[in-house]
C-alpha positions in Angstrom: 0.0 0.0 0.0 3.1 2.6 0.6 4.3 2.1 -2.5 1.2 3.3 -4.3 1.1 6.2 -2.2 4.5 6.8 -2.8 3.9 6.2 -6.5 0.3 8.7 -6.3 2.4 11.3 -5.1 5.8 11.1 -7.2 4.0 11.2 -10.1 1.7 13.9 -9.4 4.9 16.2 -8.2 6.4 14.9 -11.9 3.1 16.0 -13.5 3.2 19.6 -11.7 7.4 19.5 -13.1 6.3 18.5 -16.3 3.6 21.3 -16.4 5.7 23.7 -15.1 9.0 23.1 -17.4 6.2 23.1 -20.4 4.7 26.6 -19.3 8.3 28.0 -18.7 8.6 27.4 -22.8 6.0 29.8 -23.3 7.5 33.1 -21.6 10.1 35.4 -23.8 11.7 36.7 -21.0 13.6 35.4 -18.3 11.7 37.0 -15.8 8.3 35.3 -17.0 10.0 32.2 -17.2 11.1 32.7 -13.2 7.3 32.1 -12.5 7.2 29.1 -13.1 9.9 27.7 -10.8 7.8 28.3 -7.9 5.6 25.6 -8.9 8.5 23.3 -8.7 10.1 24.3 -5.8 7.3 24.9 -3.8 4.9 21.7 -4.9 6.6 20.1 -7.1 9.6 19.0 -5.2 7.9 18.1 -2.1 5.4 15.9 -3.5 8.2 13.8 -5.2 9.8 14.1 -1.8 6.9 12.3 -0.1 6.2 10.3 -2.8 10.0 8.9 -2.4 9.8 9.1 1.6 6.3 7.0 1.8 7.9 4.5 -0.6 10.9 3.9 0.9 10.3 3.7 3.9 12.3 5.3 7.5 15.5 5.3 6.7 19.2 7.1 6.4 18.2 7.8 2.5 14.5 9.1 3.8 16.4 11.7 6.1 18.5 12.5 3.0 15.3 12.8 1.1 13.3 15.2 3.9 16.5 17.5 4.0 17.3 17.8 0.4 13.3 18.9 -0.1 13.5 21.1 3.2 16.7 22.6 1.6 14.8 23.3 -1.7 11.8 24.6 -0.3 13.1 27.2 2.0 16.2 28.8 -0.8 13.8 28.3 -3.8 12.0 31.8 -3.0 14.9 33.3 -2.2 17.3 32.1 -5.0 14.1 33.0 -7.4 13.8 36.5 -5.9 17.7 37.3 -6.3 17.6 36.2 -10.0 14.7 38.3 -10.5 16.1 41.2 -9.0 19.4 40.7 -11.4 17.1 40.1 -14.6 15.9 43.5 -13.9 18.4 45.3 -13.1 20.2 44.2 -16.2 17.5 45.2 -18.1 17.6 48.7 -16.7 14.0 48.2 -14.6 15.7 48.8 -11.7 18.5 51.0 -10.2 21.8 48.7 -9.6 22.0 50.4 -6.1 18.2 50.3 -5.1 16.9 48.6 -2.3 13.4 47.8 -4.0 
């Protein structure tokens, strides 16, 4: 039984990847295409987590699992926001200096 649940979830947090790296296609800037990394790191990821977690079973290699997803979900925003914040000050939206 946990390895269909494990199964259920990996493949719906592959579906929301797959969705996501599709959508990212249709964006021409690389500032559109930053929104659709959220959906990875912030569902994506952690259902393929779980998915791989339930399935496995508790372990050493579910611990690596939890952490590598807790690692991913807490920089994601933050590693999204600071390449944002470069896209636009490269493309002169911004002020190189500004706090905003």
């Amino acid at each position: 039984m946990t390895t269909v649940v494990g199964a259920v979830l990996a493949g719906l947090g592959v579906l929301v990847v797959v969705a996501a790296a599709l959508g990212a296609l249709l964006p021409r800037t690389a500032r559109g295409r930053l929104h659709f990394v959220t959906p990875v790191t912030s569902v994506g990821t952690p259902l393929v987590g779980a998915g791989l977690a339930v399935a496995t079973g508790w372990q050493f290699a579910t611990a690596t699992i939890v952490c590598t997803v807790l690692l991913m979900a807490v920089t994601g925003p933050a590693v999204s926001a600071a390449i944002g914040r470069v896209s636009a000050q490269r493309d002169g939206r911004i002020d190189a200096g500004s706090p905003q």
